[in-house]
N, C-alpha and C positions, 0 to 999 in steps of 0.2 A: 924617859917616857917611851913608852913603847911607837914602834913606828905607825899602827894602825890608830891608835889614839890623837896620834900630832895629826894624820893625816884628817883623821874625821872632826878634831880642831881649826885647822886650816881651812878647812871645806864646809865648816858651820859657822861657827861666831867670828870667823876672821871676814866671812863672804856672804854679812848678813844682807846686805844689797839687793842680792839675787832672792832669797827668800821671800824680801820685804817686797819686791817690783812683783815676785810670783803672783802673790796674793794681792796686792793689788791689781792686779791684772781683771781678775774676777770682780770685785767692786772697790768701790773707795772704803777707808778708812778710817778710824783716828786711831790713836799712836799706841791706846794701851789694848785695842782690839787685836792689832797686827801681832803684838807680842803676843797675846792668848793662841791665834791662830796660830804663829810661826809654831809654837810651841805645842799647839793640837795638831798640825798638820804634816811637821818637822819633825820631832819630838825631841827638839832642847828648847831650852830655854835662855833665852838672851838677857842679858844685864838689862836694867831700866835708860840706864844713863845710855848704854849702848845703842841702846835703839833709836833714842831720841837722836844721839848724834849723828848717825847712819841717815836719819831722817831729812835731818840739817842737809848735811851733805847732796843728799840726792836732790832738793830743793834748790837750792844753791847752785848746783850743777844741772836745772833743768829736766832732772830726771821724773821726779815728781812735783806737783803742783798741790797746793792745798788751800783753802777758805775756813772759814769760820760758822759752824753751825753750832749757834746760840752759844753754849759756853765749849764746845768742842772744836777741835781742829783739825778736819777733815783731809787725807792724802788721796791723791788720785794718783795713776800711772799716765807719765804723757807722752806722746807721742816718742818720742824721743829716749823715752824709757821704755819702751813697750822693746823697738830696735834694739838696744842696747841688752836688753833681755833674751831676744834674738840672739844673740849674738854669745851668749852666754851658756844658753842650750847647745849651739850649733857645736863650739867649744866644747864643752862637759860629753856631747854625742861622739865627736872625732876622735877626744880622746879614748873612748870607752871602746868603742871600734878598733882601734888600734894597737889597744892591751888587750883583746880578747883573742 
């Protein structure tokens, strides 16, 4: 695989986290909206299954919060994900400044 390939692997579906807190950020969600956006506003597309667990995870870990709207599952970005989001940008910026 060529090297620019694995890198923009790495940096997409491996580090779907960041995409998914991005857009959250802007409103709340449910799971198969986030994949259309990541996917309009990203332009890959992430596995089903992948999403969902990235989802788990950030829940789990406090990153996002979610309830139940009628038969839907809504995610928010919480506090605590917003930071961590921070934190992600500030990273992704340093780096980019430092190779340029």
């Amino acid at each position: 695989m060529e090297p620019f390939i694995r890198l923009k692997e790495l940096n997409t579906k491996e580090c779907l986290w960041i995409y998914i807190l991005s857009i959250l950020k802007s409103k709340p969600m449910h799971g198969y909206a986030l994949r259309k956006e990541v996917e309009n506003k990203f332009s890959f597309r992430p596995g089903n299954v992948t999403s969902y667990k990235v989802l788990y995870l950030l829940k789990k870990s406090g990153y996002v919060s979610k309830k139940n709207d009628g038969r839907l599952v809504v995610y928010s970005i919480t506090t605590k994900g917003k930071t961590e989001l921070k934190k992600a940008i500030r990273f992704y910026r340093e780096l980019a400044m430092k190779m340029a």
